[in-house]
N, C-alpha and C positions, 0 to 999 in steps of 0.2 A: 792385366790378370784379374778375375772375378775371385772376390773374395768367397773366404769359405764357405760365411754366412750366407751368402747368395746363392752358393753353388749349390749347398741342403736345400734351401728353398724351392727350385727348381725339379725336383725330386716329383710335386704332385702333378706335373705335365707327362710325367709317364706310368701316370697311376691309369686300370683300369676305364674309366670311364673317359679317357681322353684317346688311347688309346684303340676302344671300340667305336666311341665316335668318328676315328680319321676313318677306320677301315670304312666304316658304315659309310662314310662320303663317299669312299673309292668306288663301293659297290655302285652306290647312287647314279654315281659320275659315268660309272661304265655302263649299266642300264638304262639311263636319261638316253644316251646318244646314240647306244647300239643300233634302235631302228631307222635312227637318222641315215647311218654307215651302213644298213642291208638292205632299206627301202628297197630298192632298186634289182638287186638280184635274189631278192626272196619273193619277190610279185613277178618277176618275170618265171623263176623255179616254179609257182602258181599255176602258170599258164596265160597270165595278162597279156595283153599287147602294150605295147610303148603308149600310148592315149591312157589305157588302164592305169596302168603304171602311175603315169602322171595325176591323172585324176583320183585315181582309191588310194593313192601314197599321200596325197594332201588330206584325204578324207579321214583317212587312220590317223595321219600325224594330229588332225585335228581335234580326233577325239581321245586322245594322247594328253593334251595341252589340256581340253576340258576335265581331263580325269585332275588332274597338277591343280588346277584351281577350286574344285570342288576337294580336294583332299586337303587342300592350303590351309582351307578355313576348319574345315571338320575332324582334321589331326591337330591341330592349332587349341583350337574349344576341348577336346579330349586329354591336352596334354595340361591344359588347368584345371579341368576337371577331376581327372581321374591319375596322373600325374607323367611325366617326361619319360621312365623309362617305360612304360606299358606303351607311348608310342613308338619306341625303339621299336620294340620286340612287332609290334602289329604293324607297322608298317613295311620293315623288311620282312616281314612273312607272307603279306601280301603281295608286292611285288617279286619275290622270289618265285613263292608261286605261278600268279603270272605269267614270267619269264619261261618256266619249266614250259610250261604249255605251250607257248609261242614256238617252240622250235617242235612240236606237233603239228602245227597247224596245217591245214589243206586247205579253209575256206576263208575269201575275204572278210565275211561279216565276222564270222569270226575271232579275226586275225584284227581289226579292229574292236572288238566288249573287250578283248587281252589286252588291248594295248590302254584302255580307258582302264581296267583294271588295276593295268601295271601304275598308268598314271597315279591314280589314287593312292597307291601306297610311297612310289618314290618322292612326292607330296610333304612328306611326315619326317624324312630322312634327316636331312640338314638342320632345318629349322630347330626339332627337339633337339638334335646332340647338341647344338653350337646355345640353346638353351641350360641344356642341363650341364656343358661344364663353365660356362658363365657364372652358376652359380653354385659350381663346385670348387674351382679353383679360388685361391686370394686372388684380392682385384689386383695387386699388382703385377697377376702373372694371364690376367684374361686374356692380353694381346699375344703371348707367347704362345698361348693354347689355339688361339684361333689360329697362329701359324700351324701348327705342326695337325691339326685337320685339316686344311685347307690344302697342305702341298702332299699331303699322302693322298689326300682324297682325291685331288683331279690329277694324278698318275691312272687312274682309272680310265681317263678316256684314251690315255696314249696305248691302254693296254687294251682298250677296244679294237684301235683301229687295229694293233699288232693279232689280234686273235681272231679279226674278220680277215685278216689275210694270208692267215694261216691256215685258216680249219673253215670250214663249211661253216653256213649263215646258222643250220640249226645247231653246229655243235659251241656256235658263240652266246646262243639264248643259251642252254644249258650250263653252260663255264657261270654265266652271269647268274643263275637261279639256286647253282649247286653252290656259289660263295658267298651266296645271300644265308643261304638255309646253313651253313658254317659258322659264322657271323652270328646268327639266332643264337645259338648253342654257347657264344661264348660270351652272349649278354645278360648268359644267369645269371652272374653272382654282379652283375652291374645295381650298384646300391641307387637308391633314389634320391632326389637333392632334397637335404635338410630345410632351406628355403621354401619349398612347396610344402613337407611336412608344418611347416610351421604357419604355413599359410591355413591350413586346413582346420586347424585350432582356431581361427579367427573369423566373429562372427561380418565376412564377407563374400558376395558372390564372385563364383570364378566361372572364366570361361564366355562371359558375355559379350559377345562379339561387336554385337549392334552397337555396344557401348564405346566403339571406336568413333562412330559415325554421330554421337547424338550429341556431343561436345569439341566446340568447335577446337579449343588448344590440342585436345588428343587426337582428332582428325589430321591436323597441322601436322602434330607430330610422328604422324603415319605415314603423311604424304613426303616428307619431307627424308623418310628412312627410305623411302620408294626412290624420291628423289636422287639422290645421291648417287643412286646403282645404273641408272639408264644409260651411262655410256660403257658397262661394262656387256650390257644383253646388243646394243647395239654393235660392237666389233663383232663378237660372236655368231649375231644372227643373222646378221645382214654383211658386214666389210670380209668377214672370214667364209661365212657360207657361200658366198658368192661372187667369192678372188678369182676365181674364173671371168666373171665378165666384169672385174677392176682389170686384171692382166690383160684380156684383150681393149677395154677401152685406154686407157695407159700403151697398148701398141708393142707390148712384151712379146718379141718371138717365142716358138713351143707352145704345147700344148700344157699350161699349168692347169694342174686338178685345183677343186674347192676342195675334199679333202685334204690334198696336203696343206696346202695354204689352213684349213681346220688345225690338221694336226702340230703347225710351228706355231699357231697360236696359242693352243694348250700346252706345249713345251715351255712356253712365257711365263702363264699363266700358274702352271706350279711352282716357277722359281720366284714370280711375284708377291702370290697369295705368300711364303714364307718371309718375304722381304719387307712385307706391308705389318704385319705383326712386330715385328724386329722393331721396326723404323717409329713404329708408335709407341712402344714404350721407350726407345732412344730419344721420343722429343715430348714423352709425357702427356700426348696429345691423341686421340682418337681425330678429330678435325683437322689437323694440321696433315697428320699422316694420309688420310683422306684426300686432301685439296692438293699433294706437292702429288701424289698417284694419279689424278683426276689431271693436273699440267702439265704430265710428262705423255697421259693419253691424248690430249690435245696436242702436243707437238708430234706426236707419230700419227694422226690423221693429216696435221698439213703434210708431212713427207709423203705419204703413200697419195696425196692429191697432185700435190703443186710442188712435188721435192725432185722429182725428174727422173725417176726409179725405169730405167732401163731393162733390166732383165728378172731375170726368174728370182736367183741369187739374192737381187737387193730388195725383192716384194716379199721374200721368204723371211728377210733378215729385219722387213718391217712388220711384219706379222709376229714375230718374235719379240719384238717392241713393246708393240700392241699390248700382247700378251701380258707380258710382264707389267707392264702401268697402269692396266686391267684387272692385276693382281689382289685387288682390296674386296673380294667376296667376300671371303669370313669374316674380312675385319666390319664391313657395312651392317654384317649381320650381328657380329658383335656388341655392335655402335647402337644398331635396334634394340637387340635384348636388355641394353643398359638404358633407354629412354624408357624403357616402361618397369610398371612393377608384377609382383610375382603373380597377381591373380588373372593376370591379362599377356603376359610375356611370352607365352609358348602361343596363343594366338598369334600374335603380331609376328613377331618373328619368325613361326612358321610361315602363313599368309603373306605378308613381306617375300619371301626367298623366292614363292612361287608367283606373285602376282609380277615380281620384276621378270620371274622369267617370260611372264605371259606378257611382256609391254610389245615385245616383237609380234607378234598379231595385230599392231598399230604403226609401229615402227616400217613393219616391211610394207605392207598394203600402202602404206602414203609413198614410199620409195617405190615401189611396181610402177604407181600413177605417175608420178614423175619422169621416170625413166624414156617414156617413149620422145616428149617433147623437149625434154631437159638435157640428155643423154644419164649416161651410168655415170658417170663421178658429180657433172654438177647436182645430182639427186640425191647420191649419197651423202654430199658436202651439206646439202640443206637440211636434211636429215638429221645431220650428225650436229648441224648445228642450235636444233631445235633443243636438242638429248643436252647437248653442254652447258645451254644457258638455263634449264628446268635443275639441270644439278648441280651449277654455281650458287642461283637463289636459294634450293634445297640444304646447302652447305653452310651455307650465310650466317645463317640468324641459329643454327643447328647448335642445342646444348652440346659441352662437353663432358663427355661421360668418364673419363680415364680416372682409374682411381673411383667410380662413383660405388657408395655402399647399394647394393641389389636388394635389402632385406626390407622391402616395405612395399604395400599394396597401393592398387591405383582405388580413390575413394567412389 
């Protein structure tokens, strides 16, 4: 039974600003991947051919992924700047917008500047909320908070694929632009974090990005927040996107979709990201919680390689694994925002959220190469093993932040 005292405390996880942060992931969550799940029947509704398709669907997604990383850094810098909730509000305005427009569209060109648009804004999403209730909750309740954003937030994509299959490709940009611009509205009265305020008062620069790069410990410990995440972009972007040709290499009768196989990994992954918070302050430990998530994903890639997974059923019921052990997004970004300090924290940990998403632009291309001479699993396996041991050494030597005071600048 949870004592009284505990149970009041627990009180500021459903105050406003935690609150609009989850929604704001959902949104995120549902936007990020929408045009992942319409690629295909919104370039052919176009008029594209299959070759088109293939080629302007990579070209779009590409400039998708480049909007995510130039928006990493430039929401990041803006939210030390100028402070965490103005990225709220401007980033989902941007991609709201965006989105609105996308389900207009008639021309590829474009139908890609929207989607580098959209990029740029959903960029800003994550990084600033999981920023500003870091340093709005007590530290004893950071990992609790990072759960209840992280499992509302990626219900967002299960509500993607459910509304691409329901309703027309344009009326699912709209659903995602019209609860973006909702969301705006109800991040008025969302207060600013004291932390920043106090930061402002003090004769220090904020916002200086370069300044990750120009000292070697703070580079370390950037790389090393990066580190930790690559086997979480790796299931997703490669083992889940492309369970279609695991399931045929594996010799699984039926025709299994990469979507579905997509979407029992994100069913994981919501009930992980909330377990992974839980679990870290049940062991008082941001690393520990980390590292037992990080061996539990390593045991569900031997199973989905070398575990003998027969049918549809038990590749679906490993992806659901996956998912779940996977589950330490927010908590990784958590783990970021508590390694640095305030004048530099909404950089990093915006930047951070999206440069892991961009590791799959490195990840996949080495696995493509692979695959012809290799086959499909022993390239995935080497892949996957490259990802494991960059986030063992990244975990290693990795400060423990649990419990750490946030109220102080990097010099």
């Amino acid at each position: 039974m949870i004592p009284t005292s505990t149970a009041v405390s627990l009180r500021p996880l459903f105050s406003l600003p935690v609150v609009v942060a989850a929604l704001g992931y959902f949104v995120d969550v549902y936007d990020l991947l929408l045009f992942n799940i319409v690629r295909v029947p919104s370039l052919r509704d176009l008029g594209l051919s299959e070759e088109e398709v293939s080629q302007i669907g990579a070209r779009i997604y590409n400039w998708q992924q480049a909007g995510l990383l130039l928006g990493g850094f430039g929401w990041g810098v803006w939210g030390d700047k100028m402070g965490r909730r103005s990225v709220l509000f401007g980033s989902i305005f941007t991609y709201s917008i965006a989105n609105v427009f996308c389900g207009f569209v008639h021309d590829p060109d474009l139908y890609a500047l929207l989607r580098f648009v959209a990029g740029l804004g959903l960029a800003g999403e994550l990084g600033a909320g999981i920023t500003l209730i870091s340093e709005i909750l007590p530290k004893e309740l950071r990992g609790y908070g990072a759960s209840v954003v992280a499992s509302v937030g990626l219900f967002g994509a299960i509500v993607a694929f459910f509304t691409v299959t329901l309703f027309d490709w344009r009326i699912a940009y709209f659903t995602g632009g019209g609860l973006g611009l909702v969301l705006l509205a109800m991040r008025v009265n969302v207060l600013e974090s004291a932390l920043f305020h106090r930061s402002t008062e003090q004769d220090v620069k904020r916002g200086q990005w370069w300044t990750i790069f120009v000292k070697r410990s703070r580079l370390v410990r950037y790389l090393r927040c990066m580190g930790i995440a690559l086997p979480t972009y790796l299931i997703i972007g490669i083992y889940a996107t492309f369970g279609n040709e695991f399931a045929r290499a594996l010799g699984i009768p039926g025709d299994v979709q990469a979507g579905t196989c997509v979407l029992y990994t994100y069913i994981g992954i919501v009930t992980g990201d909330f377990f992974s918070g839980i679990l870290s302050q049940w062991l008082r430990s941001r690393r520990r919680a980390i590292g037992l998530m990080m061996a539990m994903t390593l045991v569900g890639c031997l199973v989905l390689f070398y575990g003998g997974i027969r049918s549809a059923g038990q590749l679906y019921a490993c992806y659901v694994w996956l998912g779940f052990s996977i589950g330490y997004i927010a908590m990784f970004l958590t783990t970021t925002a508590e390694q640095f300090g305030t004048n530099l924290r909404a950089t990093v940990t915006t930047s951070v959220a999206n440069n892991v998403r961009a590791t799959v632009l490195l990840t996949l291309p080495l696995y493509q190469f692979l695959k012809p001479s290799w086959g499909v699993l022993q390239a995935g396996a080497f892949v996957g093993a490259i990802c494991f041991v960059l986030a063992a050494l990244s975990l290693w030597r990795m400060e423990e932040t649990f419990g750490k005071n946030l109220d102080y600048v990097e010099e």
